[in-house]
N, C-alpha and C positions, 0 to 999 in steps of 0.2 A: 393639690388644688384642682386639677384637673378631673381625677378620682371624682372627688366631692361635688364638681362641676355636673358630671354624667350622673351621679344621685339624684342631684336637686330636679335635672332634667329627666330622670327615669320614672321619680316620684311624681312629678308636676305630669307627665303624661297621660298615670295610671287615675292619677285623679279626676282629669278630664275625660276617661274613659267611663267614670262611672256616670253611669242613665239612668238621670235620675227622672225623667218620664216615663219610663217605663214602670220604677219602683215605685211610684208613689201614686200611678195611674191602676195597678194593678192590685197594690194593698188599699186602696180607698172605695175605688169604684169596678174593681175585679176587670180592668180592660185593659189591651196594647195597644199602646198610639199606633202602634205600626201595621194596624189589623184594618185600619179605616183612616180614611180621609187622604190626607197625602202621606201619610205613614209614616210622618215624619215623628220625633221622639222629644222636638221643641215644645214649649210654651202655647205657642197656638194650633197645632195639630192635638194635643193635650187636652187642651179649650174645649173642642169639637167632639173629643173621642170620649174625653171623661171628665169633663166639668172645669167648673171654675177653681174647685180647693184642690186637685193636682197640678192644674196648668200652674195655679200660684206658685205652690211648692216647688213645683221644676223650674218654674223659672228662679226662684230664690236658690235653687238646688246648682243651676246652672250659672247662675252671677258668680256664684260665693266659689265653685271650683278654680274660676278663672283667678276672682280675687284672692284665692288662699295658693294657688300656684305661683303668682307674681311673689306674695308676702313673703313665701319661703325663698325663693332667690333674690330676692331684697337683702331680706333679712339675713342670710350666710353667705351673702357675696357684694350684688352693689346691684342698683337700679337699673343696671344694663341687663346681667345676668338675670334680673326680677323680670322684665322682659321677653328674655329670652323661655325662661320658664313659664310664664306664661303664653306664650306662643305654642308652647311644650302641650299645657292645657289644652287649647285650644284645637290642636291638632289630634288630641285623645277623644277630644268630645266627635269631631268631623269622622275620625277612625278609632273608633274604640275596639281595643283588643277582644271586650267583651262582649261584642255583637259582632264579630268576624266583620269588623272594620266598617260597619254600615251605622253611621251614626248621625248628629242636628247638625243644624247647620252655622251656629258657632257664633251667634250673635249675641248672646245674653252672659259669654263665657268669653266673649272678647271685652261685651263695657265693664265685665267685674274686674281685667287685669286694667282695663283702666281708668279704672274708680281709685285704684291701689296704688296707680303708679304712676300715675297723669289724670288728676282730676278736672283740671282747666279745659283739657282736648276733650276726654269721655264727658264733662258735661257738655261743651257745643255740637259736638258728634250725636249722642243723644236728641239735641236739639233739632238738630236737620235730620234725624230719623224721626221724629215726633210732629213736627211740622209736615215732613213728605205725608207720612201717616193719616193725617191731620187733612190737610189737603186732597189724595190721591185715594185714600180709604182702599190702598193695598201695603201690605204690611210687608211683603218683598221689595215693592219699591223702596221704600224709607230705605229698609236694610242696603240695599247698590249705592244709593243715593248717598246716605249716610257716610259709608266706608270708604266709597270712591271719596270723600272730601277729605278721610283719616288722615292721609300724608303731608297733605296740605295745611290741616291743622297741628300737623303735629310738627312741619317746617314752619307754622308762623309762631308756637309759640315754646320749642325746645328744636336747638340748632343742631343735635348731635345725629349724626349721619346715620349713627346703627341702631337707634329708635325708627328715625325715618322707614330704614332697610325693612326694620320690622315690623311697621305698618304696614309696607308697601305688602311683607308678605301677610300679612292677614287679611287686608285687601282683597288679592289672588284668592284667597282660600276661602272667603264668604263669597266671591266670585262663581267659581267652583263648584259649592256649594247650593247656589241659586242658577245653575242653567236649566232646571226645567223650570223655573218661575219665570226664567225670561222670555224663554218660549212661549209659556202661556199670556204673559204682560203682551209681547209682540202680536200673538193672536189672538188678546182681547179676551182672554179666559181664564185668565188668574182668580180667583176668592178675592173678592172683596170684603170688608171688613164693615161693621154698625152696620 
């Protein structure tokens, strides 16, 4: 069990390593996200660098890794473990093997593990990153905003402590992940969005 435990979780990691802003930025519109803008290898770095039909595909590219790493530890173990595998994703995509661990920033590969395994949370989550969006017209705010509420939602409507834990850690890690946006939000110099 254990064995098959470190599988589910070695698989789920490599999958989140795969960049897919890169691959679909480069076979479409011949660009690296990482050559311009914030170099970032997300959805909206994507956007900017090489249009609107990679940014889409990455981001469909980058939901679906999160949701298909959850599925598989669902699926061969139990909805803790789906969890944790997704977390596993999540942490490929933030360090991916295949970019010498410089990778997005893990927000479109955290709502597909919880499209898969908590639909009720990832749609309010969503909701308060859409609304901040909406409101604030920067697209890092949503993402803090959003995630910072994740634990919250995810203690008001599943009680089990080691989902909690595991927000709490994907939390930290889109955390992490946004310190130079907060820099720039703090100084008034973040990208604004429309």
């Amino acid at each position: 069990m254990v064995f098959s435990i470190s599988l589910i979780l070695a698989a789920s990691y490599l999958i989140g390593s795969i960049p897919f802003g890169i691959l679909f930025g480069k076979a479409i519109r011949g660009k690296d996200p990482r050559s311009a803008g914030s170099g970032n290898i997300g959805f909206t770095n994507v956007f900017r660098v090489a249009g609107l039909l990679p940014a889409v595909l990455t981001l469909l590219g980058d939901f679906g890794k999160g949701a298909l790493a959850a599925m598989i530890g669902k699926h061969f173990a139990d909805i803790e473990v789906g969890m944790v595998s997704g977390l596993f994703a999540i942490l490929g995509h933030c360090y991916p093997i295949f970019l010498r661990f410089r990778g997005g920033k893990a927000v479109a590969t955290s709502f597909g593990v919880l499209a898969i395994l908590y639909p009720l949370v990832g749609f309010f989550t969503f909701g308060v990153w859409l609304a901040t969006v909406l409101g604030s017209r920067y697209v890092s705010l949503g993402s803090l905003v959003a995630f910072t509420s994740l634990p919250l939602m995810m203690a008001i409507f599943h009680t089990g402590l080691n989902a909690i834990l595991v927000t709490v850690s994907i939390t930290v890690l889109i955390y992490l992940r946004h310190l130079e946006n907060i820099s720039r939000l703090l100084l008034r110099k973040e990208n604004k969005v429309f």
